[in-house]
C-alpha positions as CSV (number, residue, x, y, z in Angstrom):
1,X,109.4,-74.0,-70.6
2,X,107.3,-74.9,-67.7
3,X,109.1,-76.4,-64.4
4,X,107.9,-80.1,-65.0
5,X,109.8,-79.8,-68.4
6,X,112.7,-78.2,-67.3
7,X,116.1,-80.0,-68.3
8,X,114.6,-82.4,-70.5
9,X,115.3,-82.2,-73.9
10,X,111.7,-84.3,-75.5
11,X,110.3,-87.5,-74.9
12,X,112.0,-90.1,-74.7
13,X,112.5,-92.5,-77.7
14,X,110.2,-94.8,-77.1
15,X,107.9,-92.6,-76.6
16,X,108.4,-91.1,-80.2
17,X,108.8,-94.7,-82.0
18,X,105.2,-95.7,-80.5
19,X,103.7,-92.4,-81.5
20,X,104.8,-92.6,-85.1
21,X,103.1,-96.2,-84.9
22,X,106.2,-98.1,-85.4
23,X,107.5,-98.8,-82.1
24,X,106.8,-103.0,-82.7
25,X,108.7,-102.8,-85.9
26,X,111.7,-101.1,-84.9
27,X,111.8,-103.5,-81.7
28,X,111.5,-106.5,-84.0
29,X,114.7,-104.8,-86.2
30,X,116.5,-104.4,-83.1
31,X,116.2,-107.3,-81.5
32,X,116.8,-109.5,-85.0
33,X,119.6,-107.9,-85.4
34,X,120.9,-108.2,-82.0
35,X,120.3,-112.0,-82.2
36,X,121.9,-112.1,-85.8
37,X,125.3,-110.3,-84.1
38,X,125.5,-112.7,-81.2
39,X,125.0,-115.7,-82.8
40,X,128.1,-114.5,-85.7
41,X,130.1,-113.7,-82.6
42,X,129.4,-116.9,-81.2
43,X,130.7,-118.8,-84.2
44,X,134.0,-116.6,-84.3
45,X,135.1,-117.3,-81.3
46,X,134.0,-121.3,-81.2
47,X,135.4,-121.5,-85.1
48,X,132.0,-122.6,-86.1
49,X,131.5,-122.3,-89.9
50,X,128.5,-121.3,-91.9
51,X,128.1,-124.7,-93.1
52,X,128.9,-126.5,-89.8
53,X,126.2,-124.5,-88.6
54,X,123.7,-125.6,-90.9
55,X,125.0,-129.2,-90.2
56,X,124.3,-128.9,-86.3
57,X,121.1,-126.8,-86.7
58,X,119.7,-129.9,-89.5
59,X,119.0,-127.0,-91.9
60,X,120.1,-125.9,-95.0
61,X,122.9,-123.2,-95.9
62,X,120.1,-120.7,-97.4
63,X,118.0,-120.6,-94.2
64,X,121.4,-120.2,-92.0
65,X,121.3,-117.2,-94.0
66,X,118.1,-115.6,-93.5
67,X,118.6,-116.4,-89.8
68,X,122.0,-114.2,-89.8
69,X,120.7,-111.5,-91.8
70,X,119.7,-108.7,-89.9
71,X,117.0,-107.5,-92.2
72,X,115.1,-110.6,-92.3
73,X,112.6,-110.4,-89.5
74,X,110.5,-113.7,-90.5
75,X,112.4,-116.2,-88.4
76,X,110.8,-118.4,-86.4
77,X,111.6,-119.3,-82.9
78,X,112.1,-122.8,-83.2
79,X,114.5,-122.1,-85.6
80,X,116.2,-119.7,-83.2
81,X,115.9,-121.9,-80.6
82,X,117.9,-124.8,-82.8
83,X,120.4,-122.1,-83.9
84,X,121.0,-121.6,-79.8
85,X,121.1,-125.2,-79.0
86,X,124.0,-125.7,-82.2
87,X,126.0,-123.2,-80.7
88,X,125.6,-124.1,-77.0
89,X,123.3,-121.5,-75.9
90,X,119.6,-121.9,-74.7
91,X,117.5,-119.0,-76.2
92,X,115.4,-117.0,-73.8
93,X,112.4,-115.2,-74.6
94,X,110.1,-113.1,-72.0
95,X,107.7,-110.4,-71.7
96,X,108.7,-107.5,-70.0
C-alpha cells in the first residue's frame, strides 16, 4: 500500500455508487424514503390520520399512499410540497 493510501480502507461510497452507474438512483431511494419517514413521523406525533391527510392535501387516499411509500420514486414535487403545507412544514429543495 502506497503512503497516499495508507489508513484508508477504499473509496468512499459515493465514489463506488457513481462508478457502478447508479449513484442518481440510489440518491433518489434515499431521499424518497427519507421524505416518506418524516412525513409518517410528522403525523404520529400531530395525530394526523391517513385520511385527514388526504383531506388537507385535496387528494385522494391512493395517492397518500404512493407518497408514503418508500419504493415509489414517481412523486412529484407539488405534490410533496402540498403534503408539507397539510402537515405544517414548507418543503425545501436545493442543489448542493
Amino acid at each position: 500500500m502506497t503512503e497516499e493510501g495508507k489508513g484508508k480502507i477504499g473509496s468512499p461510497f459515493d465514489d463506488f455508487l457513481k462508478e457502478e452507474g447508479i449513484y442518481e438512483e440510489v440518491s433518489a431511494r434515499a431521499i424518497k424514503r427519507v421524505l416518506a419517514r418524516q412525513l409518517d413521523a410528522l403525523m404520529v406525533d400531530q395525530k394526523i390520520t391517513k385520511a385527514e391527510l388526504a383531506r388537507r392535501m385535496k387528494t385522494s387516499r391512493a395517492q397518500l399512499d404512493r407518497l408514503l411509500d418508500p419504493q415509489n420514486e414517481s412523486v412529484t414535487l407539488a405534490t410533496l410540497t402540498r403534503a408539507a403545507h397539510a402537515v405544517g412544514r414548507n418543503l425545501r429543495v436545493e442543489l448542493v
